[in-house]
mmJSON file of the N, C-alpha and C atoms, coordinates in Angstrom:
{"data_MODEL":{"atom_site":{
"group_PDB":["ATOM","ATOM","ATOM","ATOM","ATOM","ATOM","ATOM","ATOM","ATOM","ATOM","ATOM","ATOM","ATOM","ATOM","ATOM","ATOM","ATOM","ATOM","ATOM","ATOM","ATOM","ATOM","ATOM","ATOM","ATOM","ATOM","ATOM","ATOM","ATOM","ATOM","ATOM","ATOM","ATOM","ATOM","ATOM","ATOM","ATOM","ATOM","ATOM","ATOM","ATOM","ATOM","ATOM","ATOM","ATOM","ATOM","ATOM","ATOM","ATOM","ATOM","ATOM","ATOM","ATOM","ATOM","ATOM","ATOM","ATOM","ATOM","ATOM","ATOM","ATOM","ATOM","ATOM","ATOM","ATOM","ATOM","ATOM","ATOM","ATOM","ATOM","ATOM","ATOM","ATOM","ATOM","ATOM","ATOM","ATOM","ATOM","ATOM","ATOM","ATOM","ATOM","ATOM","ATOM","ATOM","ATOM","ATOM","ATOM","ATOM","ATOM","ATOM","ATOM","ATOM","ATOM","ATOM","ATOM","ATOM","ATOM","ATOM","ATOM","ATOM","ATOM","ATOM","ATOM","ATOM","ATOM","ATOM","ATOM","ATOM","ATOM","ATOM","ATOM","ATOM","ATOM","ATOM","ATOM","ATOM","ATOM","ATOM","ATOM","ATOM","ATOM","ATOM","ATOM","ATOM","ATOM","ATOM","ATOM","ATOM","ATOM","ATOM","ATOM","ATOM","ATOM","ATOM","ATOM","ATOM","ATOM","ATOM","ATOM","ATOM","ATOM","ATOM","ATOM","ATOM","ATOM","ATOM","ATOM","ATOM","ATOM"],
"id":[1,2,3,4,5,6,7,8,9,10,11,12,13,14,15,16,17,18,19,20,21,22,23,24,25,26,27,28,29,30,31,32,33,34,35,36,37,38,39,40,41,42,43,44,45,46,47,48,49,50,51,52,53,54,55,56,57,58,59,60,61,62,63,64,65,66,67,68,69,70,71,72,73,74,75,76,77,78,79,80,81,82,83,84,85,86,87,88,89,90,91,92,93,94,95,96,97,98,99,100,101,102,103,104,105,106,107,108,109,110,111,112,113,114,115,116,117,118,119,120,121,122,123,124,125,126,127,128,129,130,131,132,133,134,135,136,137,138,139,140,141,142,143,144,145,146,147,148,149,150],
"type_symbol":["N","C","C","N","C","C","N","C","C","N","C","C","N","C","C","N","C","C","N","C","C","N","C","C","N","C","C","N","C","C","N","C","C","N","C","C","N","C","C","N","C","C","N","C","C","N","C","C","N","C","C","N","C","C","N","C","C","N","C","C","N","C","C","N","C","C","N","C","C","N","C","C","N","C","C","N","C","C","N","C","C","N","C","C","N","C","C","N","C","C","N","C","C","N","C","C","N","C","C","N","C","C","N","C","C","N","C","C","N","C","C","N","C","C","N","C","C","N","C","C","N","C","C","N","C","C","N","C","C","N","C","C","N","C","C","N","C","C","N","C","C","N","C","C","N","C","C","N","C","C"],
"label_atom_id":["N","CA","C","N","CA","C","N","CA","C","N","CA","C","N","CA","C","N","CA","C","N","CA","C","N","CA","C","N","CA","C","N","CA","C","N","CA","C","N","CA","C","N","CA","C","N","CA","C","N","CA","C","N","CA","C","N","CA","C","N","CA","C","N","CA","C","N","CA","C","N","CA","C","N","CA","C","N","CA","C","N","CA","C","N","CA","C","N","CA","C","N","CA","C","N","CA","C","N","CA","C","N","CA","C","N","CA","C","N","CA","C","N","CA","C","N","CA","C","N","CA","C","N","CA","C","N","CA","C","N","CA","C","N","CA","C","N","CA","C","N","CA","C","N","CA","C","N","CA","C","N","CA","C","N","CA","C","N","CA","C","N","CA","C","N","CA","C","N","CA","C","N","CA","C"],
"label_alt_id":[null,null,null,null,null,null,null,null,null,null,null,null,null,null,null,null,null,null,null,null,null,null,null,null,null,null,null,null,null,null,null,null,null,null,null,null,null,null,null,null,null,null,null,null,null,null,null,null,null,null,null,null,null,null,null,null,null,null,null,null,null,null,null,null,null,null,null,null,null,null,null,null,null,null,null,null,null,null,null,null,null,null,null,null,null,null,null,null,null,null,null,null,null,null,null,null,null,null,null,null,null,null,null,null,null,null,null,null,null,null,null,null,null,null,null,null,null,null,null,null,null,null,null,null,null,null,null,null,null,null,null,null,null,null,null,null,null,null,null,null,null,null,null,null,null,null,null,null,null,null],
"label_comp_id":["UNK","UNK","UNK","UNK","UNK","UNK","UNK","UNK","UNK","UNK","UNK","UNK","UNK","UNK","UNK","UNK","UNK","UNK","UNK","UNK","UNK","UNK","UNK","UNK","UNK","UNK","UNK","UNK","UNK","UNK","UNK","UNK","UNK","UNK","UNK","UNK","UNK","UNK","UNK","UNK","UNK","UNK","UNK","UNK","UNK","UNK","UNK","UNK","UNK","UNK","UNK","UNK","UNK","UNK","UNK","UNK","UNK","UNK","UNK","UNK","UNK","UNK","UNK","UNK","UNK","UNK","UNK","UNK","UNK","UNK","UNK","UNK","UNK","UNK","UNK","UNK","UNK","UNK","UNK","UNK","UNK","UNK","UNK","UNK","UNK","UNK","UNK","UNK","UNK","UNK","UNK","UNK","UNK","UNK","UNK","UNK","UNK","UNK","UNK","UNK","UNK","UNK","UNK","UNK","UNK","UNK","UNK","UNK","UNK","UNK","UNK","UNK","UNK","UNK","UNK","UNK","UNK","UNK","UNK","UNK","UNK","UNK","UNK","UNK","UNK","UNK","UNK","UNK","UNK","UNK","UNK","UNK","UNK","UNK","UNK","UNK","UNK","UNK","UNK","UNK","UNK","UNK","UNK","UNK","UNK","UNK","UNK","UNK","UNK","UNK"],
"label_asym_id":["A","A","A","A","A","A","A","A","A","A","A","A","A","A","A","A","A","A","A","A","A","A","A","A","A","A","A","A","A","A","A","A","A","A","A","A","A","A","A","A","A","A","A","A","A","A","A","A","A","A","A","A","A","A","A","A","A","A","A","A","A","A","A","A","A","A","A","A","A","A","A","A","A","A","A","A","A","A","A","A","A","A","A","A","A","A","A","A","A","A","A","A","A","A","A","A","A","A","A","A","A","A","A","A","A","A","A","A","A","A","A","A","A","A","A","A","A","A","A","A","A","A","A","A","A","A","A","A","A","A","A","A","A","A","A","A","A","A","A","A","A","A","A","A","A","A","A","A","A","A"],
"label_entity_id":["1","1","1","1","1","1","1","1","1","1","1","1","1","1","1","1","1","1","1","1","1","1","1","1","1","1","1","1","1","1","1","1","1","1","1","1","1","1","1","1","1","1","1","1","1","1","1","1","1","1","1","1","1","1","1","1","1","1","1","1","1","1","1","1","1","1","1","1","1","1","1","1","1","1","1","1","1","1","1","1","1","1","1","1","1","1","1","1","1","1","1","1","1","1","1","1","1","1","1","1","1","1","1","1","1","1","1","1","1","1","1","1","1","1","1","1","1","1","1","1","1","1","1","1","1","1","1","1","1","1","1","1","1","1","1","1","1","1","1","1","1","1","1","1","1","1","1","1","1","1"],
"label_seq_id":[1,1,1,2,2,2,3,3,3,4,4,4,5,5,5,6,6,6,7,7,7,8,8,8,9,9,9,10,10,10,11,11,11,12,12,12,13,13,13,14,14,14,15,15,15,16,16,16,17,17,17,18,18,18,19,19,19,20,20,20,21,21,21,22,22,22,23,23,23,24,24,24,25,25,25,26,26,26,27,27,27,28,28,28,29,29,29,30,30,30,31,31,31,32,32,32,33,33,33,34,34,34,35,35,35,36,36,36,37,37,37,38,38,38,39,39,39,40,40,40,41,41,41,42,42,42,43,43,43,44,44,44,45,45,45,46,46,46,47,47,47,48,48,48,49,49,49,50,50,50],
"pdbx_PDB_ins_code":[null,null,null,null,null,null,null,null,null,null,null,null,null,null,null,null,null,null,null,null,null,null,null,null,null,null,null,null,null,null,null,null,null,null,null,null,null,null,null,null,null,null,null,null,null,null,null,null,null,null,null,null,null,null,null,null,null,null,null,null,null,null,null,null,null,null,null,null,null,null,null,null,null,null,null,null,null,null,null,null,null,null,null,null,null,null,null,null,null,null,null,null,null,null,null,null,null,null,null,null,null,null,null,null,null,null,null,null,null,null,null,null,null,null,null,null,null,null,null,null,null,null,null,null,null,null,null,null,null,null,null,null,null,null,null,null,null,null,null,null,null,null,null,null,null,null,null,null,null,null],
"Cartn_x":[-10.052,-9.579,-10.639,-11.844,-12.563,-13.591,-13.598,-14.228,-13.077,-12.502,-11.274,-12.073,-11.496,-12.157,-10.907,-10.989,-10.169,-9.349,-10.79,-10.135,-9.862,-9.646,-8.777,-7.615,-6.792,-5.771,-4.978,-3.857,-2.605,-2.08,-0.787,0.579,0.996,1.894,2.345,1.607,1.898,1.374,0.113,-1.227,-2.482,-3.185,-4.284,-5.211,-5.005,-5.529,-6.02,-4.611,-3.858,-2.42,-2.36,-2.22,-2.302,-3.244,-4.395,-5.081,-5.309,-4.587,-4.111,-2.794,-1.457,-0.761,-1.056,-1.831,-2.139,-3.096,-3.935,-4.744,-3.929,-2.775,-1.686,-0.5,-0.571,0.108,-0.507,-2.03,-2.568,-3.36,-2.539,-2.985,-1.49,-0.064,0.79,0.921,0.804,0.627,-0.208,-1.423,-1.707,-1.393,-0.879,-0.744,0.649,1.575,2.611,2.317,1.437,0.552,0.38,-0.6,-1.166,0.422,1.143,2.269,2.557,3.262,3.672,2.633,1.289,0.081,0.689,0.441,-0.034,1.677,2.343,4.424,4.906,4.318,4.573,6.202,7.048,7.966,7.945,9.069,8.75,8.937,8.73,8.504,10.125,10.929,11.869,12.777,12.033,12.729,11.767,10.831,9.53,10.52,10.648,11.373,12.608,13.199,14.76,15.605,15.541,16.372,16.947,16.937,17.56,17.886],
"Cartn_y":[3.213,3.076,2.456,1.823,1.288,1.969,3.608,4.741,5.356,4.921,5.454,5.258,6.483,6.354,5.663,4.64,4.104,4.312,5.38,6.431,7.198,7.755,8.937,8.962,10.292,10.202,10.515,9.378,9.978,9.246,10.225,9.887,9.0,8.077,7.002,5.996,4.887,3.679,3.298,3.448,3.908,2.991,2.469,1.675,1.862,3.229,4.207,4.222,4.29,4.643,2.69,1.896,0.727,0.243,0.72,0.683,0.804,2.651,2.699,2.693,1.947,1.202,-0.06,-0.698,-2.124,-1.677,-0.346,-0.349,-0.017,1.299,1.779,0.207,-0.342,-1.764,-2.794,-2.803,-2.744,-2.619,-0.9,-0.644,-1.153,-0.704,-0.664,-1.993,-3.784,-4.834,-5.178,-4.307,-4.28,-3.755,-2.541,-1.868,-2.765,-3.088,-3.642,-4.772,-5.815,-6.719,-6.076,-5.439,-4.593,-4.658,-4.084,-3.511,-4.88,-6.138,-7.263,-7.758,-7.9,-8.25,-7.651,-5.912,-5.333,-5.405,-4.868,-5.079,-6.129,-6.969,-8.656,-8.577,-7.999,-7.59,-7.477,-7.778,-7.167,-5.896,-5.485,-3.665,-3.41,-3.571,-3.276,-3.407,-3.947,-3.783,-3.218,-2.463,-1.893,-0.228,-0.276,1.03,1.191,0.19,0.471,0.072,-0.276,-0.644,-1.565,-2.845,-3.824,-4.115],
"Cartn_z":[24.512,23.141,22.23,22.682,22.002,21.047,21.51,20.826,20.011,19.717,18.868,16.901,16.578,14.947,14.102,13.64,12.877,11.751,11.187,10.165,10.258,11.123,11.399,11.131,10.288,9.702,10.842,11.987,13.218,13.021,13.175,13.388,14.617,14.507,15.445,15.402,16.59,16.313,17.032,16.041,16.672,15.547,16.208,14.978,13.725,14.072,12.523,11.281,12.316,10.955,10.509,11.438,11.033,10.09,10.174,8.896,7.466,7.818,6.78,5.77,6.454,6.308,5.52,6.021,5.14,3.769,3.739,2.789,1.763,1.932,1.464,0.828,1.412,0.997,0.227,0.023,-0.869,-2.151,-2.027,-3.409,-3.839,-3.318,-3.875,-4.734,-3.892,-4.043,-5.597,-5.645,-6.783,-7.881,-7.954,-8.779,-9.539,-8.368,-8.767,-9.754,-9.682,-10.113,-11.698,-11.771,-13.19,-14.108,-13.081,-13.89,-14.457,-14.057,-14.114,-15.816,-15.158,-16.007,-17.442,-17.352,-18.572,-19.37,-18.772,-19.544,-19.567,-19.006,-19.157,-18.775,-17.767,-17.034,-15.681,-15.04,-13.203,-13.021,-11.813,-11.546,-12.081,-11.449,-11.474,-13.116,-13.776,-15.285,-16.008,-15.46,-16.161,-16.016,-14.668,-13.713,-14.612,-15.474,-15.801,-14.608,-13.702,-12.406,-12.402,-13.237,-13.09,-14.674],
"occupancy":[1.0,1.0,1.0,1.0,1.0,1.0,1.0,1.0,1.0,1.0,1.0,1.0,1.0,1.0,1.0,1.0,1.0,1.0,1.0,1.0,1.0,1.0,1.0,1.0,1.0,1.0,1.0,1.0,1.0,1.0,1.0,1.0,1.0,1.0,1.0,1.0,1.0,1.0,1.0,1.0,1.0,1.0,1.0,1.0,1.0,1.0,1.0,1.0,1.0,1.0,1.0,1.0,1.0,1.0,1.0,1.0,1.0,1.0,1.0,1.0,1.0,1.0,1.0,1.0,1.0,1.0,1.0,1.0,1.0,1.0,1.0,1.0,1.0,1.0,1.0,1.0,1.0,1.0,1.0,1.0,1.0,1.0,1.0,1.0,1.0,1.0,1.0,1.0,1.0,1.0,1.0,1.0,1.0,1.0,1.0,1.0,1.0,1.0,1.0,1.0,1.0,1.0,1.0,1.0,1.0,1.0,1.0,1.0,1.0,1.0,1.0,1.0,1.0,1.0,1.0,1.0,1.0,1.0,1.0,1.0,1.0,1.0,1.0,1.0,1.0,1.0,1.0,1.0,1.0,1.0,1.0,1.0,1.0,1.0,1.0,1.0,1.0,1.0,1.0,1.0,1.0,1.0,1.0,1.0,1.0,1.0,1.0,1.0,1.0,1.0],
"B_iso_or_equiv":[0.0,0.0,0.0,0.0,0.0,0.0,0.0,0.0,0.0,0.0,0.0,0.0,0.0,0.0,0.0,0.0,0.0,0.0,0.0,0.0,0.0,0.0,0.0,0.0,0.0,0.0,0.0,0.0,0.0,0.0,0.0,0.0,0.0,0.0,0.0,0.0,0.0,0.0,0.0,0.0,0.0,0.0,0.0,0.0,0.0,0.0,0.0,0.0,0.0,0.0,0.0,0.0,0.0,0.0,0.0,0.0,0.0,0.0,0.0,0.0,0.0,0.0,0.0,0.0,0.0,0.0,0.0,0.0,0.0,0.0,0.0,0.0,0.0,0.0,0.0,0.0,0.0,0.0,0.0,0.0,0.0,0.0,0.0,0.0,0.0,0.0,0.0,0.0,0.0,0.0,0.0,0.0,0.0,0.0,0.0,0.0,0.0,0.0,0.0,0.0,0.0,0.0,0.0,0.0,0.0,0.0,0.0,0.0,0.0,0.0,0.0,0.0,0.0,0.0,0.0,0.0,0.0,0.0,0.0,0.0,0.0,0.0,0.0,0.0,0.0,0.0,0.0,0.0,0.0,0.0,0.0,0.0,0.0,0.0,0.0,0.0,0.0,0.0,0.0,0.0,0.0,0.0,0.0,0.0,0.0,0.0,0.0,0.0,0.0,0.0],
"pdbx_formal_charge":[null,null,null,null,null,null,null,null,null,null,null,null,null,null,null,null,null,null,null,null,null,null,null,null,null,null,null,null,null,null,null,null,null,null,null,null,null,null,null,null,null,null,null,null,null,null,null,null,null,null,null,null,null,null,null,null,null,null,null,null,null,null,null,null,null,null,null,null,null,null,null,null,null,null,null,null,null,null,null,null,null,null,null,null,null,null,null,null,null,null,null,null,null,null,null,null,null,null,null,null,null,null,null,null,null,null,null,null,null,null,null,null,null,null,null,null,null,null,null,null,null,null,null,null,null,null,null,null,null,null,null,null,null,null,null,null,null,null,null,null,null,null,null,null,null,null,null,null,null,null],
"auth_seq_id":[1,1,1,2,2,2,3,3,3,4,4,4,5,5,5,6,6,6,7,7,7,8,8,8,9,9,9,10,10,10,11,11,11,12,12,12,13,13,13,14,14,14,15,15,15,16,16,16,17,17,17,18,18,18,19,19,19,20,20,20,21,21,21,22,22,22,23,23,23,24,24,24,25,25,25,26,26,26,27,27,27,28,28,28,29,29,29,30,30,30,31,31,31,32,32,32,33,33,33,34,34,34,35,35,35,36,36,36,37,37,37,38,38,38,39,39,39,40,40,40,41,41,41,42,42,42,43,43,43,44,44,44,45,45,45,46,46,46,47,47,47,48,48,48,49,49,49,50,50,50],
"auth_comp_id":["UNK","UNK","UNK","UNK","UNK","UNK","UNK","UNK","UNK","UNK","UNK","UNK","UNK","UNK","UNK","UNK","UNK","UNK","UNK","UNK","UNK","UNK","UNK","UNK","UNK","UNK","UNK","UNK","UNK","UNK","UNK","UNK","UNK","UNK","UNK","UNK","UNK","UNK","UNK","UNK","UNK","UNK","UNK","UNK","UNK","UNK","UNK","UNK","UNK","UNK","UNK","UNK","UNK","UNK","UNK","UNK","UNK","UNK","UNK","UNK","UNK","UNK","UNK","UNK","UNK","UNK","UNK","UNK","UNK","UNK","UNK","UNK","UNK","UNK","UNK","UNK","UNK","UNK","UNK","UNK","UNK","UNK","UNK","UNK","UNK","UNK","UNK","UNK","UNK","UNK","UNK","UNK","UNK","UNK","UNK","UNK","UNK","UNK","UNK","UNK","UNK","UNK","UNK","UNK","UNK","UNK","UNK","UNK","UNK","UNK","UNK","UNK","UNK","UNK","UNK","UNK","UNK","UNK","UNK","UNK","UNK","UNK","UNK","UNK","UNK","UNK","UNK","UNK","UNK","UNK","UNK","UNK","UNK","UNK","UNK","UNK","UNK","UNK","UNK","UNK","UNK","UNK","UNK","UNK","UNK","UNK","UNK","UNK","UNK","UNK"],
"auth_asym_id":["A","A","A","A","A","A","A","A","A","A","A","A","A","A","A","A","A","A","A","A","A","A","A","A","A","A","A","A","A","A","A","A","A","A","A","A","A","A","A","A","A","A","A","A","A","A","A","A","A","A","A","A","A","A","A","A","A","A","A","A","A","A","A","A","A","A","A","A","A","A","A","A","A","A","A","A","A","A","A","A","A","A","A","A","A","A","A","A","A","A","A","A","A","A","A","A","A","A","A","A","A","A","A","A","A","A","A","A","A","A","A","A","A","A","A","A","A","A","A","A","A","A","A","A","A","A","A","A","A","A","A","A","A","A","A","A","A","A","A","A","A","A","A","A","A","A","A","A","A","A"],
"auth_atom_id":["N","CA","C","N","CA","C","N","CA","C","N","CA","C","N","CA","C","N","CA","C","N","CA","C","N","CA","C","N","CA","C","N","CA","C","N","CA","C","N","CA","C","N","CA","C","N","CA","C","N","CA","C","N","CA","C","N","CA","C","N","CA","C","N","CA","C","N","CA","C","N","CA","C","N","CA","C","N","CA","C","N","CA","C","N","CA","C","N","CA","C","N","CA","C","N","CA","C","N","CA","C","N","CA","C","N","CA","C","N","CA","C","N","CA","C","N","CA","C","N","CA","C","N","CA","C","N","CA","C","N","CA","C","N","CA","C","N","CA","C","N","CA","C","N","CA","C","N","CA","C","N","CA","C","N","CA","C","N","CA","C","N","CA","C","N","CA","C","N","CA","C","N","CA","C"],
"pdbx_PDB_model_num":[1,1,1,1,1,1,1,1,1,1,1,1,1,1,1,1,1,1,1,1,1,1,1,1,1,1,1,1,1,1,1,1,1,1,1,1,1,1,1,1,1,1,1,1,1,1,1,1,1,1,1,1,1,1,1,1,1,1,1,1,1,1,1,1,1,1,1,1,1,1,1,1,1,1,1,1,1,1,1,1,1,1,1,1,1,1,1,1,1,1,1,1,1,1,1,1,1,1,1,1,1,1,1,1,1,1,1,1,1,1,1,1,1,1,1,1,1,1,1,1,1,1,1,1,1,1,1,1,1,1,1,1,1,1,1,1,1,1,1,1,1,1,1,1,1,1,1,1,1,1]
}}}
């Protein structure tokens, strides 16, 4: 497993998807952020949801 490509885009629970899981969690983390920053609101009343 130590020759395993990290970036490689697979399915199930394998480095690579774990990787990109957390990178995927932080764009979302940010973006959510911006949103907060720039509407001076939380996601969810930006969304109309609450």
């Amino acid at each position: 497993m130590e020759n395993q490509n990290r970036n490689a885009w697979q399915f199930g629970f394998t480095a690579g998807a774990e990787n990109w899981n957390g990178r995927l969690a932080m764009i979302g983390f940010a973006a959510a952020l911006i949103i907060e920053l720039v509407s001076g609101q939380g996601v969810l009343h930006f969304w109309g949801l609450m």
